[in-house]
C-alpha positions as CSV (number, residue, x, y, z in Angstrom):
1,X,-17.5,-5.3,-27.7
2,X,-13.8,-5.3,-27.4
3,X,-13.2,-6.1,-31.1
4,X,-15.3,-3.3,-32.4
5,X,-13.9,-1.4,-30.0
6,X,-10.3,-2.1,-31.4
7,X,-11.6,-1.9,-35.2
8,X,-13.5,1.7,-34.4
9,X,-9.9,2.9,-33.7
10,X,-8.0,1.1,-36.0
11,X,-9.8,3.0,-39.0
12,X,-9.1,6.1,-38.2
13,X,-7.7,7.6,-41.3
14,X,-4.2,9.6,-40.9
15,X,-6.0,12.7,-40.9
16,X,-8.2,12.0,-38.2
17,X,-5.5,10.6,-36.8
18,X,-3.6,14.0,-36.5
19,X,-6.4,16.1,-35.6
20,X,-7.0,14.1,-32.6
21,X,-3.5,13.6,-31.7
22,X,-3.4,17.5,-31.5
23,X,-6.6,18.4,-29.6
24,X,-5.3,15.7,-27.0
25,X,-2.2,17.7,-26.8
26,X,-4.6,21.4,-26.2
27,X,-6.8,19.2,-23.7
28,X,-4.1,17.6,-21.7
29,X,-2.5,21.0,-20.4
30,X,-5.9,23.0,-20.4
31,X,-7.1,19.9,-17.5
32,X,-3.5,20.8,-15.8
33,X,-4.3,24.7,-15.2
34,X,-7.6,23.9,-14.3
35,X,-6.6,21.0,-12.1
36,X,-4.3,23.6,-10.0
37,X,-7.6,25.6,-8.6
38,X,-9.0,22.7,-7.0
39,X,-5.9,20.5,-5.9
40,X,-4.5,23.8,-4.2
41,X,-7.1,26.0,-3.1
42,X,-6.5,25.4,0.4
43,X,-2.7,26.4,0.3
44,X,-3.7,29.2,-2.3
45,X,-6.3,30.7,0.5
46,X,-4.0,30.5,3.2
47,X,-1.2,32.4,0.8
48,X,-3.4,35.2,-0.5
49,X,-5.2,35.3,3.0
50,X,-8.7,34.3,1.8
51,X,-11.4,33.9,4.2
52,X,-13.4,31.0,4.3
53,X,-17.0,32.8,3.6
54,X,-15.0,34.4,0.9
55,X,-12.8,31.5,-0.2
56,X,-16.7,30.5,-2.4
57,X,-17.4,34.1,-4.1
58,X,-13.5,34.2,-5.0
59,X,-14.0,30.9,-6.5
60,X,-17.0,32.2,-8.6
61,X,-16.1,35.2,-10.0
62,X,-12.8,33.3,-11.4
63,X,-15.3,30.5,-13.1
64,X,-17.0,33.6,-14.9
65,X,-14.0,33.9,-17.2
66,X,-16.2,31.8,-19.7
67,X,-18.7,34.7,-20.2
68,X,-16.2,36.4,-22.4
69,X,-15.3,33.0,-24.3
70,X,-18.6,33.0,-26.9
71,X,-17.0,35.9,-28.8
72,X,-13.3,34.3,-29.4
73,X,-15.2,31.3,-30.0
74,X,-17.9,32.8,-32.3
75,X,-14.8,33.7,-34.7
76,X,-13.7,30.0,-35.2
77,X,-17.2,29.9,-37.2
78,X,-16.1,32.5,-39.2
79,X,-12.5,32.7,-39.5
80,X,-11.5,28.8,-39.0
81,X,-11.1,26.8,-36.1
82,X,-7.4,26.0,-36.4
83,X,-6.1,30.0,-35.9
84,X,-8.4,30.1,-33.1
85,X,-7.3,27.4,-31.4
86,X,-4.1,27.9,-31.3
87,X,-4.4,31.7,-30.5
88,X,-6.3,30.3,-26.9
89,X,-4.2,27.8,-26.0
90,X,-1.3,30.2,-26.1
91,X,-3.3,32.7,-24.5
92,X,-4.5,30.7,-21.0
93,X,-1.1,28.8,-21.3
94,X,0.5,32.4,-20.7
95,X,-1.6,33.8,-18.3
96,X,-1.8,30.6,-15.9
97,X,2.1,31.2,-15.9
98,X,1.9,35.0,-15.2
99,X,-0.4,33.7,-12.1
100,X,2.6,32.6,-10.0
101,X,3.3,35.8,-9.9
102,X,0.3,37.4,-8.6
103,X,0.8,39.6,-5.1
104,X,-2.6,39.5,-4.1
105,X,-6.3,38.3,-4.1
106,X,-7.5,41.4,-6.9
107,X,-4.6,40.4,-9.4
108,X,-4.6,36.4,-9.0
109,X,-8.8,36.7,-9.6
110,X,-8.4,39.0,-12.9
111,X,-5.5,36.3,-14.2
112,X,-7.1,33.7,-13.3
113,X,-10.8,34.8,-15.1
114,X,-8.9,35.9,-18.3
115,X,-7.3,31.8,-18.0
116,X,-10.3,30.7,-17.9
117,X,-11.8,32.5,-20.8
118,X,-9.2,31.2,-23.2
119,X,-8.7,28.3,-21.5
120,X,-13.1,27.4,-22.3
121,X,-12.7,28.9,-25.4
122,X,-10.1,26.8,-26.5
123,X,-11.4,23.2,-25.1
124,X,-15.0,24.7,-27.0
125,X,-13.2,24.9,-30.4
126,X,-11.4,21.6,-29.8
127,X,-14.3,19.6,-29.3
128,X,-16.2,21.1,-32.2
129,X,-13.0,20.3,-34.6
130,X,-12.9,16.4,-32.9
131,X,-16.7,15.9,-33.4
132,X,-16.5,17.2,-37.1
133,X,-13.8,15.4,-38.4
134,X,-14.4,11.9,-36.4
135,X,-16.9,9.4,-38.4
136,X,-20.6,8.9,-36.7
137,X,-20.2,6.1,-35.7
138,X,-17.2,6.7,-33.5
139,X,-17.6,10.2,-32.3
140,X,-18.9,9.2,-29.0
141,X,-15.7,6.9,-28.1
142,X,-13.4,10.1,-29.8
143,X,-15.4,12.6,-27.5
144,X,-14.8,10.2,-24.4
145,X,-11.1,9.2,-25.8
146,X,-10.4,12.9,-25.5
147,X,-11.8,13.2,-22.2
148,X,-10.1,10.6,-21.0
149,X,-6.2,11.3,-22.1
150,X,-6.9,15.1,-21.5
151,X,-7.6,13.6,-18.0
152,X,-3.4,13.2,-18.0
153,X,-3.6,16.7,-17.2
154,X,-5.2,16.5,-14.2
155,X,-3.0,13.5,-13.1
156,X,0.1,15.9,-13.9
157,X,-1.5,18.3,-11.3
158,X,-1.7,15.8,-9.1
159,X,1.4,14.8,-8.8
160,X,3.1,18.0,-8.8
161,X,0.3,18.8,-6.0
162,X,2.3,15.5,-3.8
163,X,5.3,17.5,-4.2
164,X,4.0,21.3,-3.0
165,X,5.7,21.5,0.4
166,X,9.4,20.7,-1.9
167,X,8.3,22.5,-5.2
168,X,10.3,26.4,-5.3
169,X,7.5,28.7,-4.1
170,X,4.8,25.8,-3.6
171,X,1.5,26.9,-5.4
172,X,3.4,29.3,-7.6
173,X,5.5,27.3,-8.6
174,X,3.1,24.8,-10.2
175,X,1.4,27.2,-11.9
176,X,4.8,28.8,-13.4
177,X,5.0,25.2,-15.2
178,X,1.9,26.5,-17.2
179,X,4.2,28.6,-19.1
180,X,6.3,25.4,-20.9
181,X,3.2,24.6,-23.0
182,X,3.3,27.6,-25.3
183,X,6.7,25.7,-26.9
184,X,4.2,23.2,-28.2
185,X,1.9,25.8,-30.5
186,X,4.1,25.6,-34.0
187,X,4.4,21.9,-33.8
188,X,1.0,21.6,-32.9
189,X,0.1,24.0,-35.7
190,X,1.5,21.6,-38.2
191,X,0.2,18.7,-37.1
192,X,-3.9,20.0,-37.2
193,X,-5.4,20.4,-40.4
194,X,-8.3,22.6,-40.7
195,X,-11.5,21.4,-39.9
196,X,-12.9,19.8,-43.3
197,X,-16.4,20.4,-42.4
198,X,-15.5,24.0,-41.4
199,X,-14.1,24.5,-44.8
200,X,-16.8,22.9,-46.9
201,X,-19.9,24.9,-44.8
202,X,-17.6,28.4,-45.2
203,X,-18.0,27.3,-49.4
204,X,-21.8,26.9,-49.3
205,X,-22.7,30.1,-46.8
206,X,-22.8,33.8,-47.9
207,X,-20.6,36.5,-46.3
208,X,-21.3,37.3,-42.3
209,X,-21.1,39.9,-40.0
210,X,-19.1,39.4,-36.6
211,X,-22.5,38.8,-34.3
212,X,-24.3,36.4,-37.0
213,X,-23.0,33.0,-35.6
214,X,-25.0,34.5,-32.5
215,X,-28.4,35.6,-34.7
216,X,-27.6,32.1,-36.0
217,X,-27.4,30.5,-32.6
218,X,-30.9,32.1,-31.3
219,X,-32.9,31.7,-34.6
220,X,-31.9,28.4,-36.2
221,X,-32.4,25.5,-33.0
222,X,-33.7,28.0,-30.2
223,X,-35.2,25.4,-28.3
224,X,-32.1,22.9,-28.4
225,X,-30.3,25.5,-27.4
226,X,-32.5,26.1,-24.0
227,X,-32.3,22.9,-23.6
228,X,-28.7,21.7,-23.5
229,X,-28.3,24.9,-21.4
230,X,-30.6,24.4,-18.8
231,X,-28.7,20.9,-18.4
232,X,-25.5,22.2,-18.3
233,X,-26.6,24.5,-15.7
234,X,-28.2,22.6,-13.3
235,X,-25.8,19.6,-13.6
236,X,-22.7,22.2,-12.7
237,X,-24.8,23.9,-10.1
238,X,-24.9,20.8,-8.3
239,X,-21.4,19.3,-9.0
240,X,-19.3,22.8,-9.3
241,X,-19.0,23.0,-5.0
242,X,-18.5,19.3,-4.7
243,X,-15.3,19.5,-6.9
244,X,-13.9,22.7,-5.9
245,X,-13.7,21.8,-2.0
246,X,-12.9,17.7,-2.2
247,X,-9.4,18.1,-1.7
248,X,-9.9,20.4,1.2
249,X,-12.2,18.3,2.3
250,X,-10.2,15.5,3.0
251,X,-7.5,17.8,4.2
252,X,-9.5,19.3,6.9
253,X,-12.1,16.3,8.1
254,X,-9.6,13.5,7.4
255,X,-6.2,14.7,7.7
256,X,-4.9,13.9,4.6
257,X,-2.0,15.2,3.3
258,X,-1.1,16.7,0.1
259,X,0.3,13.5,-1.0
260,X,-2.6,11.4,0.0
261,X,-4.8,13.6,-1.8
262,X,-2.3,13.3,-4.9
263,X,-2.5,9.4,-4.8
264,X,-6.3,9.3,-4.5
265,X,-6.7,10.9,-7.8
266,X,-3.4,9.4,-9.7
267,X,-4.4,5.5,-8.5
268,X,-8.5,5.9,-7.7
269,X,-8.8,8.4,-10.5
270,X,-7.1,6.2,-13.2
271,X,-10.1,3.8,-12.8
272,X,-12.8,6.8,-12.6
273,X,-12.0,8.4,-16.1
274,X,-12.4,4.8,-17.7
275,X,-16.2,6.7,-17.6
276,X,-15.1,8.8,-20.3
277,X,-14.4,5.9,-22.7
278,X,-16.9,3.4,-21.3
279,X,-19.9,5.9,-22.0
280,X,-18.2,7.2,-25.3
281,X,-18.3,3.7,-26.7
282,X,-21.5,2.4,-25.0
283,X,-23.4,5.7,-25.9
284,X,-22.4,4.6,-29.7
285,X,-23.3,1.6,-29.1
286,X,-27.2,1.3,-27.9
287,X,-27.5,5.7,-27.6
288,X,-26.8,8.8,-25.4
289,X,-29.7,9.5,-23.6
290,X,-29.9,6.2,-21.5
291,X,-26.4,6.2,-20.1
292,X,-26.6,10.1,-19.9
293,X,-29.6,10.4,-18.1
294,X,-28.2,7.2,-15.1
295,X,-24.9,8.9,-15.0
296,X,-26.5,12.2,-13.9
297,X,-28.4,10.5,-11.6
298,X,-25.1,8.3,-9.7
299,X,-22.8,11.3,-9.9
300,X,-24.6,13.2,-7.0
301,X,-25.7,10.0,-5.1
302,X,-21.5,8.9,-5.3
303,X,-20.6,12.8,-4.0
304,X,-23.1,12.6,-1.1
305,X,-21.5,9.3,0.2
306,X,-18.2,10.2,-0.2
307,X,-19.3,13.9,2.0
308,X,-21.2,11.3,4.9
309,X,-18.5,8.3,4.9
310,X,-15.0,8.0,5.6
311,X,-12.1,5.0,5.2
312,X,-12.4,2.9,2.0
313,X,-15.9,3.5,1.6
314,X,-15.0,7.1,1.2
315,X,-12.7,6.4,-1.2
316,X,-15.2,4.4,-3.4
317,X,-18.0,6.8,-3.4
318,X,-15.1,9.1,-4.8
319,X,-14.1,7.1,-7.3
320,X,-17.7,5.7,-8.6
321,X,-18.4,9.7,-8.6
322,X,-15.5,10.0,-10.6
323,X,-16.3,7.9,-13.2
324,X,-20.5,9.0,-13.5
325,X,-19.5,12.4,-13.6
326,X,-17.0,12.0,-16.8
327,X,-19.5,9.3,-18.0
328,X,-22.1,11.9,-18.3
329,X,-19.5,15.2,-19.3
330,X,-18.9,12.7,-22.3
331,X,-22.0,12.1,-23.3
332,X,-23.4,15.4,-23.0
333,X,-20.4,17.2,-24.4
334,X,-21.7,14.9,-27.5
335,X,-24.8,16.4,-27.6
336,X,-23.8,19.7,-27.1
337,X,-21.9,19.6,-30.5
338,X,-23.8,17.3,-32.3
339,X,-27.2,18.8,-32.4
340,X,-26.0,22.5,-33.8
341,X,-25.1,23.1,-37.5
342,X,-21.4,23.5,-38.4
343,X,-22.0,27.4,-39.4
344,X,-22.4,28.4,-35.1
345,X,-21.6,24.9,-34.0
346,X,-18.6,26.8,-32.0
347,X,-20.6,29.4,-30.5
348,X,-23.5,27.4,-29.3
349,X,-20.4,25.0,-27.6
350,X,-19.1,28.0,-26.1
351,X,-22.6,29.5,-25.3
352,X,-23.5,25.8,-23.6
353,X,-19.9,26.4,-21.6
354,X,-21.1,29.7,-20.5
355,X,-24.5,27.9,-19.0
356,X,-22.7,25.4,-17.2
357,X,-20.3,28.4,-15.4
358,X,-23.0,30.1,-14.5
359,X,-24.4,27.2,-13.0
360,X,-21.0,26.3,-11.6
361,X,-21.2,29.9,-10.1
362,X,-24.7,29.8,-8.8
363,X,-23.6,26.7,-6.9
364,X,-20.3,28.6,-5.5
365,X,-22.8,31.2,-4.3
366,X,-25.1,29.4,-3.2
367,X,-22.7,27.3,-1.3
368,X,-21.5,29.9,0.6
369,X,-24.9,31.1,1.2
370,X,-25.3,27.8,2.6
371,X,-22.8,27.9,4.6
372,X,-23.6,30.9,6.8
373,X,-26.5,29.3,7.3
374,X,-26.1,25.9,8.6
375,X,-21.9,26.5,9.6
376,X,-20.9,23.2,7.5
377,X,-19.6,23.1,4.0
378,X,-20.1,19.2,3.2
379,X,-23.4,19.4,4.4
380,X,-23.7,22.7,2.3
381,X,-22.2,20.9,-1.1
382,X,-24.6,17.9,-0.6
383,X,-27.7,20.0,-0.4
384,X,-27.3,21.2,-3.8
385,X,-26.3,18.1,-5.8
386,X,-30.2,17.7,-6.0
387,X,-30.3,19.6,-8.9
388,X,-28.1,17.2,-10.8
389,X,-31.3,15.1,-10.7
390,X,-33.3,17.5,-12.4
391,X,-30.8,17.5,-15.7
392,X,-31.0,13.9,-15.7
393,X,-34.9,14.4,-15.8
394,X,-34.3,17.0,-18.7
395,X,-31.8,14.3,-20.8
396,X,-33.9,11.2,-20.6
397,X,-37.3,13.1,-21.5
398,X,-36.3,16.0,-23.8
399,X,-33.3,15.0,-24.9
400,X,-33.4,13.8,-29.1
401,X,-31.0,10.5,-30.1
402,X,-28.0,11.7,-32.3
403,X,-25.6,8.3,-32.2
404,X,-24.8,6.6,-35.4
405,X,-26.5,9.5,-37.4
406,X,-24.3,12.4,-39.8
407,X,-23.9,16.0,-38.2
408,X,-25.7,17.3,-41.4
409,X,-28.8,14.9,-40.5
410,X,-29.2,15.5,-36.9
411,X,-29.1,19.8,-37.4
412,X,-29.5,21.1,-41.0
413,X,-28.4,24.7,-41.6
414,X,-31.4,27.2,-41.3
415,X,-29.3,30.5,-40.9
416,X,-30.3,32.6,-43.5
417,X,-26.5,33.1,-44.6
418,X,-26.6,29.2,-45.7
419,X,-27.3,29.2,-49.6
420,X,-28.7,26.4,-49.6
421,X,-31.0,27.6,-47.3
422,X,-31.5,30.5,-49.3
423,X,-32.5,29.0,-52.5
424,X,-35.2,26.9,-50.4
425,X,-37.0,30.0,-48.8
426,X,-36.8,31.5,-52.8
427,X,-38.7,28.3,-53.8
428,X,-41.0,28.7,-50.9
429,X,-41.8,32.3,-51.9
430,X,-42.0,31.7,-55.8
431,X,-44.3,28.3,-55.3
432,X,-46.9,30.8,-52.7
């Protein structure tokens, strides 16, 4: 397993080579603004003086920044996926800076929403462009590859989160760091090629209208498209809370400090995202909806020991929910590309995003909902991991097998602005 392993890699061409090297870049400091939220939300409620039965709807209304991302996203399937990613990764890079600066809860919320819709917009775009150029029968490892060094981001976080009591103007400071990316755009712009399969679609489709990738998105696969949704939604419904309060929740039950929190996730987490490249390969290997559909179901059962344990069984139930979790983001961030055509393949990623924040949301709510009712947030967060269960149902029943097989195999173009298509429904007519 090794050796193929090794092999898979080794034959990357240089193109795909490049593309990849330069997504990893996009990935690594998207993870490192969205890292900040949830290492620092604690020290970021007590500086903007948030409540705790608000600290929940706060968090919600930021994680609806993705709403807005379908229409930047929509125009990387009609305008090319290169401009458009580099456009959102300057765009989230400069407004997670600008949020050091924010003097209070109404300004931090709006800067941190707009973040967050270039910041989904962007990861969408660069996980379409990695699953279109990689081969089929390494897209799975590429998609959990990425995951996996994007998850440097994180660890970056992390470490500057060990160092908040001595970093200039503690939260704000970290998040001023978010600012040094946007040097990286022009030599990231040179390194990425366009998407070939981007390129070669926009030859064989006829000219569009702005809201077509959407007509295309809700005609062509409607039923894939409920699907994956309804997935992404309950899986972030139940895993959106847990996330968001684990670092106050050792804080506050346990006593950690920042810097025990920080060395959890540098030491404990460099084991867990090995889930991103384990299930990428494996899910090549023998499929995706096996190892998708058991991840789903240990991600929740990790989180609810980690919320009724303490001492080093704690931290094991954290790190085993570490590594289901990006197990099963890898595989089904897989699907979620693979089984849409190249013509909306952007705006059904983004669209599938948008489910999985609402989801995330509904959890927040409901969390905090929760909470008035029954006074305990861990208790609260465990409640709803249920419906991580329910997605796992959805995968291993629903779900149709896409390793090993071509992009142009697994979803055929049916918008009517395909030519191809065209000609077919001509044929159709003339034989009747």
């Amino acid at each position: 397993m090794e050796l193929k392993f090794t092999k898979k890699l080794g034959a990357l061409s240089q193109r795909q080579r490049r593309s990849f090297a330069a997504i990893c870049a996009a990935g690594f400091f998207n993870n490192y603004d969205g890292a900040l939220l949830s290492l620092a939300i604690e020290q970021i409620q007590h500086g903007l003086a948030v409540s705790e039965k608000t600290l929940g709807r706060m968090a919600s209304v930021i994680t609806l920044g993705s709403l807005l991302a379908p229409i930047i996203t929509s125009q990387a399937d009609r305008r090319g996926r290169r401009q458009l990613l580099f456009l959102t990764f300057a765009m989230f890079s400069l407004l997670s800076g600008l949020t050091a600066f924010a003097r209070g809860v109404p300004a931090f919320v709006i800067l941190k929403f707009l973040t967050i819709t270039f910041s989904s917009a962007e990861g969408a775009i660069a996980l379409v462009i990695l699953v279109e150029e990689m081969n089929a029968d390494v897209r799975g490892l590429a998609v959990g590859m990425l995951g996996a060094i994007s998850a440097g981001g994180f660890a970056l976080a992390a470490i500057g989160f060990a160092m908040i009591e001595v970093v200039p103007f503690g939260w704000r400071g970290l998040f001023a760091l978010a600012f040094i990316p946007i040097l990286l755009v022009i030599p990231l712009w040179k390194l990425l090629p366009e998407s070939n399969r981007y390129e070669s679609t926009t030859k064989a489709m006829a000219p569009g209208s702005f809201f077509d990738p959407f007509r295309a998105l809700l005609s062509s696969y409607p039923e894939r498209f409920a699907m994956v949704a309804a997935v992404m939604f309950l899986n972030a419904m139940g895993g959106t809370p847990a996330g968001l309060l684990q670092s106050k929740f050792l804080q506050e039950v346990h006593g950690w400090t920042p810097g025990n929190v920080s060395t959890l996730i540098f030491l404990g987490g460099g084991i867990g995202i090995l889930g991103n490249i384990i299930a990428g390969n494996l899910s090549d290997l023998i499929g995706r909806r096996f190892p998708g559909a058991i991840a789903l179901i240990l991600a929740p059962a990790m989180w609810a020991l980690f919320f009724r344990s303490s001492g080093s069984i704690m931290v094991a139930a954290w790190v085993g929910s570490l590594f289901a979790q990006t197990s099963a983001s890898t595989i089904l961030n897989a699907f979620s590309a693979e089984l849409f055509p190249t013509s909306h393949r952007s705006t059904a990623q983004s669209a599938i995003a948008v489910a999985g924040t609402l989801g995330g949301s509904a959890g927040l709510m409901l969390e905090s909902l929760l909470y008035g009712v029954i006074g305990n947030h861990w208790r609260a967060v465990t409640i709803l991991m249920s419906a991580s269960v329910a997605a796992a149902i959805i995968v291993a029943i629903f779900f149709p097998e896409t390793a090993g097989s071509e992009l142009e195999s697994i979803s055929p173009e049916r918008t009517r602005l395909s030519r191809s298509y065209q000609r077919g429904a001509r044929a159709r007519k003339a034989a009747a």
